[in-house]
LOFI-775561 format. One record per residue: z negated, y, x negated of N, C-alpha, C in turn; residue in one letter. Coordinates in steps of 0.05 Angstrom, whole numbers, padded with zeros to 5 digits, always signed. Last residue first. Example, Ala and Ser with C-alpha at 12.3 -4.5 7.8 and 13.67 -1.06 7.14 Angstrom:
% residues 2
-00142-00045-00257-00143-00021-00273-00157+00001-00258S-00156-00114-00264-00156-00090-00246-00156-00066-00264A
***
This chain:
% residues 81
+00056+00172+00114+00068+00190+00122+00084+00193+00152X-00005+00134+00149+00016+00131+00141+00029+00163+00138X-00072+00105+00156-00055+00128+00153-00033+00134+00142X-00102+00060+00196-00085+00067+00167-00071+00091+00176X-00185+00062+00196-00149+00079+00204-00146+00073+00186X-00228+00038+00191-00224+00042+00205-00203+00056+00219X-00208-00040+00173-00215-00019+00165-00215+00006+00192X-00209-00093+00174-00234-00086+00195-00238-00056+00177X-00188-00115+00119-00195-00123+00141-00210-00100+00157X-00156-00142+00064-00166-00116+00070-00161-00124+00103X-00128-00195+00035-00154-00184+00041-00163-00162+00046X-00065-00201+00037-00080-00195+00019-00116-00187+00010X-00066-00202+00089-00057-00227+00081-00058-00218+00045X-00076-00147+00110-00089-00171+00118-00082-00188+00096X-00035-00119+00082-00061-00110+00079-00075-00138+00082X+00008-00144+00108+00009-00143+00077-00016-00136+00073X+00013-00126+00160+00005-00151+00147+00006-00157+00120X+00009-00056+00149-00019-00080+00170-00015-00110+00167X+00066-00061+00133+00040-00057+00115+00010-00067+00126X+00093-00081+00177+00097-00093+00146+00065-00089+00131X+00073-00038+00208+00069-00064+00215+00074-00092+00190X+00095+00010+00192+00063+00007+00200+00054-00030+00198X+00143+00030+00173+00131+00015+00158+00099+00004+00166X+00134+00073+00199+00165+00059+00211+00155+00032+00200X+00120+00114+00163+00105+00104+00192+00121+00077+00205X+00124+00105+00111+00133+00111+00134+00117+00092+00145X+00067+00108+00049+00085+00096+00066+00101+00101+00087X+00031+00124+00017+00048+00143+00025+00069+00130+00036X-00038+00106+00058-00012+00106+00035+00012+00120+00043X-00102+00101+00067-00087+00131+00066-00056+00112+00049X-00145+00078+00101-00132+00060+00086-00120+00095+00087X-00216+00081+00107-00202+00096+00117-00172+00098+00101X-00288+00054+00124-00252+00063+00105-00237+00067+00121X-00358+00069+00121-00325+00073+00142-00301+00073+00123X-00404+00027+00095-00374+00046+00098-00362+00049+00113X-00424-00017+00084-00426-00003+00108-00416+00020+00112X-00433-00050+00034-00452-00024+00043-00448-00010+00063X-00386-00072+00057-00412-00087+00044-00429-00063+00049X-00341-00034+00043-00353-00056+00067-00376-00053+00073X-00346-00024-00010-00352-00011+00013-00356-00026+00035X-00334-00081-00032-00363-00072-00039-00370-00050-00018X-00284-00084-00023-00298-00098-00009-00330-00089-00010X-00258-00033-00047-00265-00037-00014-00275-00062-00012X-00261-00046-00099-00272-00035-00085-00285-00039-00056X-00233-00102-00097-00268-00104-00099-00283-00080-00096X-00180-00076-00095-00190-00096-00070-00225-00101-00067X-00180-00053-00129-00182-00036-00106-00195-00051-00085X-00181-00085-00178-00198-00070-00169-00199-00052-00154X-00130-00120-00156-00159-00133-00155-00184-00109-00156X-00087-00095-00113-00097-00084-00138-00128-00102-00139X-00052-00146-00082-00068-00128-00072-00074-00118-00099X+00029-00150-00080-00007-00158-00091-00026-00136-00099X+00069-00154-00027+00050-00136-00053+00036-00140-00058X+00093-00169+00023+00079-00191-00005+00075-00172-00028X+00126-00150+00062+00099-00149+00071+00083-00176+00043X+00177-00144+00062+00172-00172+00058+00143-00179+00060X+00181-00089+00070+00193-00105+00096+00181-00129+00084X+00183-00068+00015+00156-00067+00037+00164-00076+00063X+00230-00084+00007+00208-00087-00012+00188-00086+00007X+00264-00045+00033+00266-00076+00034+00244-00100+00021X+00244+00000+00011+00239-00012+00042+00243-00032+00046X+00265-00004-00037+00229-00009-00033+00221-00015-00008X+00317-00002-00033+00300-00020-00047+00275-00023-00048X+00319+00050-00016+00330+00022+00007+00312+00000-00012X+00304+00076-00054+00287+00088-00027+00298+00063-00012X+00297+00076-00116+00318+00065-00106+00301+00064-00071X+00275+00106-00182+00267+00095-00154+00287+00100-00136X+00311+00088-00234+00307+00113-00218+00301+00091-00190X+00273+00046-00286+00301+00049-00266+00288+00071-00252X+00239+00070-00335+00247+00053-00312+00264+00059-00297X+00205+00107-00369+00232+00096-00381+00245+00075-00359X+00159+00128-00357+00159+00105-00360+00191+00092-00373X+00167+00178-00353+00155+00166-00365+00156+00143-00374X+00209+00177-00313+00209+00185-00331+00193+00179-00356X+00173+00165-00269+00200+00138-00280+00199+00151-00305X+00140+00198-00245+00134+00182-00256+00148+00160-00274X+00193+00222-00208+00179+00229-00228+00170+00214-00246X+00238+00178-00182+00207+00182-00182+00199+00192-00210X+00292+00204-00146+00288+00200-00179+00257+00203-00172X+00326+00186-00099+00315+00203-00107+00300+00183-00131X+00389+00164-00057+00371+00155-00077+00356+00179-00089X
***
């Protein structure tokens, strides 16, 4: 288990590394509405995107349907740790 900086702040449980993989195995994160209207607006204007998260690689396929099934489509790389 490793401690997310950010927790501190926040006063929250110490980030738990099996608990988020199990978390991002269920491929159901809700999308950020204003990330999502970002990138849709890029789209739209014809953008190349280019998805970047600090996710495992191991994690490619969880996250490619969690993306979809949240609305992010027809990008042109995901980029994983």
């Amino acid at each position: 288990m490793s401690t997310c900086l950010s927790c501190f702040a926040h006063r929250s449980e110490p980030f738990d590394d099996l608990s988020f993989d199990e978390w991002v195995d269920l491929a159901e994160a809700p999308a950020l509405q204003a990330s999502l209207n970002l990138y849709k607006e890029l789209k739209q204007l014809g953008f190349t995107v280019f998805m970047l998260t600090g996710r495992s690689e191991y994690q490619r396929n969880a996250t490619v349907k969690n993306l979809q099934l949240e609305g992010y489509s027809d990008w042109e790389r995901l980029i994983l740790r």
